[in-house]
C-alpha positions as a Markdown table, in Angstrom:
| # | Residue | x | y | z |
|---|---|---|---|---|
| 1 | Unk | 34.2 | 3.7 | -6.1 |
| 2 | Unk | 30.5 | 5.0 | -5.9 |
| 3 | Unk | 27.8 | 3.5 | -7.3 |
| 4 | Unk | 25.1 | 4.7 | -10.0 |
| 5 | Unk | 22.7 | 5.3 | -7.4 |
| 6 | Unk | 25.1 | 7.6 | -5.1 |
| 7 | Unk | 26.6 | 9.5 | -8.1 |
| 8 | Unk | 22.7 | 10.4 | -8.7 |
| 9 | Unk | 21.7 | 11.2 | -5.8 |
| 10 | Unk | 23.0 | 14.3 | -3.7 |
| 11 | Unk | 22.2 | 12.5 | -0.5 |
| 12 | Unk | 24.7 | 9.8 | -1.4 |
| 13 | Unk | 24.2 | 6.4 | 1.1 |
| 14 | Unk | 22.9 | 7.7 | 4.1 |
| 15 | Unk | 22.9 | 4.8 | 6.2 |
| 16 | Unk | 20.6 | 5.6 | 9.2 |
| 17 | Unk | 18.1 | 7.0 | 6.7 |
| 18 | Unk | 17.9 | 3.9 | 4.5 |
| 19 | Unk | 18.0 | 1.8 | 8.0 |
| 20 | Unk | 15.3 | 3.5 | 8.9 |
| 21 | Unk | 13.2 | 3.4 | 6.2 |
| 22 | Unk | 14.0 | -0.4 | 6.2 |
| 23 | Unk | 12.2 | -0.9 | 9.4 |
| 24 | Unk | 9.3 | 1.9 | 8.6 |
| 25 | Unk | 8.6 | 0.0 | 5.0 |
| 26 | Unk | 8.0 | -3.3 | 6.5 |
| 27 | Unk | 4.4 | -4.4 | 6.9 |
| 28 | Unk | 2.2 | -3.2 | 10.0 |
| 29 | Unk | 5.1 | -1.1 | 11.5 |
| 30 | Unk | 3.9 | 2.2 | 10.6 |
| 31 | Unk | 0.3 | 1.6 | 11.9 |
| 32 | Unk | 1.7 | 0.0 | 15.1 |
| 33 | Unk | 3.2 | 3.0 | 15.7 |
| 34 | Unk | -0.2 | 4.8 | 15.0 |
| 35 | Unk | -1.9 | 3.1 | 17.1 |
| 36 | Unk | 0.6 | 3.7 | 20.5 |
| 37 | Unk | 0.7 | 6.9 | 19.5 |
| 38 | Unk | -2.0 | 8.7 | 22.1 |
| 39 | Unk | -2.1 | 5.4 | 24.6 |
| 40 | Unk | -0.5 | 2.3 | 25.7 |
| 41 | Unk | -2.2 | -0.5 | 24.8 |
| 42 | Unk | -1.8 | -4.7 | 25.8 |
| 43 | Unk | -0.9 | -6.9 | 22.8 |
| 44 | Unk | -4.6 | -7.9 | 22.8 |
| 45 | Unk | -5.9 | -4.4 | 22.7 |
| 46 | Unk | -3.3 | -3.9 | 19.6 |
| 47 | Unk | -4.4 | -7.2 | 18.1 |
| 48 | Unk | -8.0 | -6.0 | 17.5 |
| 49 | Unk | -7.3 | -2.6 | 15.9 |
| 50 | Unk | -4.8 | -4.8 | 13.7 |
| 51 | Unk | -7.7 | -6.2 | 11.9 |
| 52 | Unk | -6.1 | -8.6 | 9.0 |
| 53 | Unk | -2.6 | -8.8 | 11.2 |
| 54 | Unk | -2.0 | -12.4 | 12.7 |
| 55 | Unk | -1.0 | -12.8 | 16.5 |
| 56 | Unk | 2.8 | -13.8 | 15.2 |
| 57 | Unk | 3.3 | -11.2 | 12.5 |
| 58 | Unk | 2.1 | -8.5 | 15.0 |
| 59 | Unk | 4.7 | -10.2 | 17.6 |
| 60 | Unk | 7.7 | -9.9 | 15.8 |
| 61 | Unk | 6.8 | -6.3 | 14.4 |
| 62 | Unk | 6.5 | -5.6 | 18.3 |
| 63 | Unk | 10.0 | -7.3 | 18.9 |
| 64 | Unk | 11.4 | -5.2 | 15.7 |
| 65 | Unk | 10.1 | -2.0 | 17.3 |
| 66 | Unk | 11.3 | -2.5 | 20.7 |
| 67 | Unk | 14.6 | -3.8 | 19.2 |
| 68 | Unk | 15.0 | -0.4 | 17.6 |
| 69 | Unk | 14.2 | 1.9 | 20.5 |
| 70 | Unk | 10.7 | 2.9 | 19.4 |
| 71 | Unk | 8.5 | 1.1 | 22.0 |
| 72 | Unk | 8.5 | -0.4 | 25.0 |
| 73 | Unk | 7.0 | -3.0 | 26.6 |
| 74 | Unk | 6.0 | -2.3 | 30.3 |
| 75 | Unk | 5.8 | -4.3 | 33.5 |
| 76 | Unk | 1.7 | -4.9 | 32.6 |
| 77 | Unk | 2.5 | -5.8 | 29.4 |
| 78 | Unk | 1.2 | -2.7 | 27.5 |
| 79 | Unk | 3.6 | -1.5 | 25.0 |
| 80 | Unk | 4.1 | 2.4 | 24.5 |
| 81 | Unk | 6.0 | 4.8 | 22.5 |
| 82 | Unk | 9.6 | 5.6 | 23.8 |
| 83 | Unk | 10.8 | 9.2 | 23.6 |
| 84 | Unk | 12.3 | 8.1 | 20.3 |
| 85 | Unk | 9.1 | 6.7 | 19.1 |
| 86 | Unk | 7.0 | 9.9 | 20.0 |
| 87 | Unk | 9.2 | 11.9 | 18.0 |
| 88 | Unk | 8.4 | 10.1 | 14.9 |
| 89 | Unk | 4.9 | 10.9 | 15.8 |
| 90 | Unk | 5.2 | 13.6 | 14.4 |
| 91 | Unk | 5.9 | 12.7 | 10.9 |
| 92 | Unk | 3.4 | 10.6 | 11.2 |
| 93 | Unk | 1.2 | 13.4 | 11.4 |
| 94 | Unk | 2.3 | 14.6 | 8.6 |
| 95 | Unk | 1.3 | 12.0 | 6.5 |
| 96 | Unk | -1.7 | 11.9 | 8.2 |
| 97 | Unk | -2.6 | 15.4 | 6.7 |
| 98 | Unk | -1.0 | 14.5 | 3.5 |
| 99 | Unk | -3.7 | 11.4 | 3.1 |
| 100 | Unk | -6.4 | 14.0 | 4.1 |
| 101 | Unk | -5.4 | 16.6 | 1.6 |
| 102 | Unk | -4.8 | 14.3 | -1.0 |
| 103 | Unk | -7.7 | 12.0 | 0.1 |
| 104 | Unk | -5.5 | 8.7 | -0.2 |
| 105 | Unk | -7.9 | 5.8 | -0.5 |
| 106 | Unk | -6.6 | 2.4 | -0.6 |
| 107 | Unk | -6.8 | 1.0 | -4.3 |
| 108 | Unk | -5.7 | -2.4 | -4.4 |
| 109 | Unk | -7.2 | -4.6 | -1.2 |
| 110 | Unk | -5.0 | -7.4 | -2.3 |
| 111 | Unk | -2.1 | -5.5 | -2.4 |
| 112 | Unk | 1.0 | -6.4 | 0.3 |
């Protein structure tokens, strides 16, 4: 039996889709990604463009990304975007120019 939510929607349950918005919705992932997107960088490095992102939050978001074949962590240390993770670069991009067009400002600081 299907429920409300499939019988109104013509995508139905797509399962890697809603997986993969489950990991891209949680906190600091999408601007990890940003952030490896033209370099490597050390968890320190990353630490300091993560301004307001503690040391164990940006941690397990690093364990999360590698878990899901988006990153890797390298012999140094440095963590970089896997084929997988460059790919999605992409999109990213496109929201990139989407904020710009749109001229997305934050508008609740206190907002999680």
């Amino acid at each position: 039996m299907r429920s409300a939510n499939e019988a109104k929607s013509p995508r139905g349950r797509d399962a890697p889709t809603l997986a993969a918005m489950d990991l891209l919705g949680q906190r600091w992932t999408l601007r990890i990604l940003w952030e490896l997107e033209p370099e490597r960088l050390g968890f320190l490095e990353l630490r300091r463009r993560m301004d307001n992102c503690s040391s164990s939050m940006l941690s397990v978001r690093l364990q999360h990304l590698q878990s899901a074949g988006l990153i890797t962590k390298n012999p140094d240390k440095s963590y970089e975007l896997t084929t997988a993770g460059i790919e999605l670069g992409a999109a990213l991009q496109s929201v990139w120019e989407w904020s710009r067009r749109w001229r997305v400002s934050p508008t609740d600081p206190q907002a999680d």
